[in-house]
N, C-alpha and C positions, 0 to 999 in steps of 0.2 A: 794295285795299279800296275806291277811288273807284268802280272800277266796277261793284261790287256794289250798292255806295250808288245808284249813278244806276240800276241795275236796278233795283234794290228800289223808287225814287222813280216811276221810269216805272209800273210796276208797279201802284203804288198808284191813280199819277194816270189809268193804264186801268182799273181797279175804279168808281172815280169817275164817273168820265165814260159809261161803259156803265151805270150805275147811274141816273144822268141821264138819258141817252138821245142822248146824243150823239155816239155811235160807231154805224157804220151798219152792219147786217150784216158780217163778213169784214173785218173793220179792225182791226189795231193799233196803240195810239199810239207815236207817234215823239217824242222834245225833240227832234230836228235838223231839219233841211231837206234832205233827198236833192235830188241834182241829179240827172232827166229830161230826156231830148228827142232828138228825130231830129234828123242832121245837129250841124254845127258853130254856136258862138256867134257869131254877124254880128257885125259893126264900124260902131259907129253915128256918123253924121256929123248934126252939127243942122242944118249951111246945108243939105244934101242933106234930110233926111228931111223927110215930109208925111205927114199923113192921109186918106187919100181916102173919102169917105159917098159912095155910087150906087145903081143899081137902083130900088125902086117909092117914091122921095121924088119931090118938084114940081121940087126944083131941086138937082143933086149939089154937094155940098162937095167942098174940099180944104182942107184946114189947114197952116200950119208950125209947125215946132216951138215957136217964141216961142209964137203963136197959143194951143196946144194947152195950154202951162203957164199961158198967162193967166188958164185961164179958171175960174173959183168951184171950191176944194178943197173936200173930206169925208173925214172920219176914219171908218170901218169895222172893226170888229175880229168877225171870222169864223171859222168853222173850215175845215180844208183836204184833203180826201178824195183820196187818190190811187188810181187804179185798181189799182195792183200793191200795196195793200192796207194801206198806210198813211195815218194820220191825223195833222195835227198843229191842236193846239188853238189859239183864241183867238191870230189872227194880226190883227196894226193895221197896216191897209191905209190910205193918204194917195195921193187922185188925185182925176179928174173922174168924177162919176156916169151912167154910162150915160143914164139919163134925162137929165141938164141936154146931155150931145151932142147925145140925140136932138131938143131945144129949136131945135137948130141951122137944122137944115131941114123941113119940113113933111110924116110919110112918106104916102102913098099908101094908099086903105083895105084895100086889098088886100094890103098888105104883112102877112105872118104870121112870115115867118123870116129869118132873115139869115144868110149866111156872111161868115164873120170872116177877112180878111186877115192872113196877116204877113209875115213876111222870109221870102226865100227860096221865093214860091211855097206855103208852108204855110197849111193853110183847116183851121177848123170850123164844122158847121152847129149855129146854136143856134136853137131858137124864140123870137121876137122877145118872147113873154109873160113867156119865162125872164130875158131881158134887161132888161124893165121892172121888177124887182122892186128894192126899196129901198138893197138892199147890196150891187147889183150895180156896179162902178167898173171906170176903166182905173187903174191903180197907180202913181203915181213911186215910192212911198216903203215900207219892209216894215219893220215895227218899231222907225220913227225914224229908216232909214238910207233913203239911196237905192238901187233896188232894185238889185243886182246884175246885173252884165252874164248870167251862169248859169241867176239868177231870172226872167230875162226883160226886165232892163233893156234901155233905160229906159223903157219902158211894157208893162207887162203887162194886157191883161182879167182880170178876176177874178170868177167865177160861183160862189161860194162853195157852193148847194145842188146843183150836179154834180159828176161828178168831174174832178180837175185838167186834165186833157185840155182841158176847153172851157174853163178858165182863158190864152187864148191867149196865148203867149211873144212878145214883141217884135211885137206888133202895130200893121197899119199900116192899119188901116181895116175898113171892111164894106159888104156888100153887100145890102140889104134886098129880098128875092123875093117872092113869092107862092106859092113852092111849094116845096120842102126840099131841097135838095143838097146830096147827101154832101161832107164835108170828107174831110184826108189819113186820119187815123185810120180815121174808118169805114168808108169805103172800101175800107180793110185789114183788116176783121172787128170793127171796135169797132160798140156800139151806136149807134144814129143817135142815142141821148137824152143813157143818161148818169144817169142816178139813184143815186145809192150809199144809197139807203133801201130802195131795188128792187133793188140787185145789177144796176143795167144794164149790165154789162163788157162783154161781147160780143153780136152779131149776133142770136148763139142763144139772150141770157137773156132 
């Protein structure tokens, strides 16, 4: 009978939310968290781990991990579009704000896009406008815990108005361009954008 009950609850709470408008074409809602991702979950070490800013700033960064937690938290609470066609509502995201990094160093006028580092060799390209925006963050924290090694721990990007894909797993940096290069995904047939208002999934939408 529970699970009928959590059907029927899910249910309701996608009636809801499309009704609002917060379900984006080709989405249904999820109450879980599926675990995504190419390749295995890295092994994170804090005296090892850094973050490195390069490309069209005046002067590149590195950060360590101490560095990286010191610096001014924000509570974000979003929603979370995954490209294989699930949604999950009202996620409270605790980390540093894209903007307050990019305060760090000075970028370049020219700079329009960035590819996003992480472990393992894994990039995605986001447009640096998409990363300006208010509620965009790196993540320690998912719902009051710390994030999950699965989720992305312990630092995830999180681009709430794309789809999950540019929300990058275990990120270790980025690279500020002048002109757009494909990450792992798109590379591989995903779209270079990424809109789940537009159905950006693939190459061809």
């Amino acid at each position: 009978m529970a699970l009928f009950g959590e059907l029927e609850d899910r249910r309701g709470l996608e009636e809801k939310a499309k009704a609002k408008g917060r379900l984006p074409p080709g989405q249904s809602l999820t109450l879980k968290w599926p675990v995504l991702h190419y390749g295995s979950v890295p092994a994170f070490d804090a005296a090892k781990w850094d973050f490195k800013i390069s490309g069209q700033v005046e002067e590149p960064r590195r950060l360590t991990w101490e560095e990286f937690r010191s610096m001014p938290q924000t509570e974000v609470t979003s929603d979370f579009h995954c490209v294989t066609r699930w949604s999950r509502l009202d996620n409270r995201w605790k980390g540093v704000l894209f903007t307050d990094v990019l305060k760090l160093m000075k970028p370049k006028p020219e700079a329009q896009f960035a590819l996003v580092l992480a472990e393992e060799g894994y990039t995605a390209n986001v447009p640096l406008a998409d990363l300006l925006k208010p509620n965009v963050l790196f993540a320690f924290e998912h719902d009051g815990e710390l994030l999950a090694a699965e989720h992305g721990g312990p630092l995830r990007l999180v681009v709430p108005h794309l789809y999950a894909w540019k929300s990058v797993k275990w990120v270790r940096g980025f690279i500020l361009l002048d002109h757009d290069r494909l990450g792992f995904w798109e590379r591989n047939g995903y779209h270079a954008h990424g809109d789940p208002w537009k159905e950006q999934r693939y190459s061809g939408g």
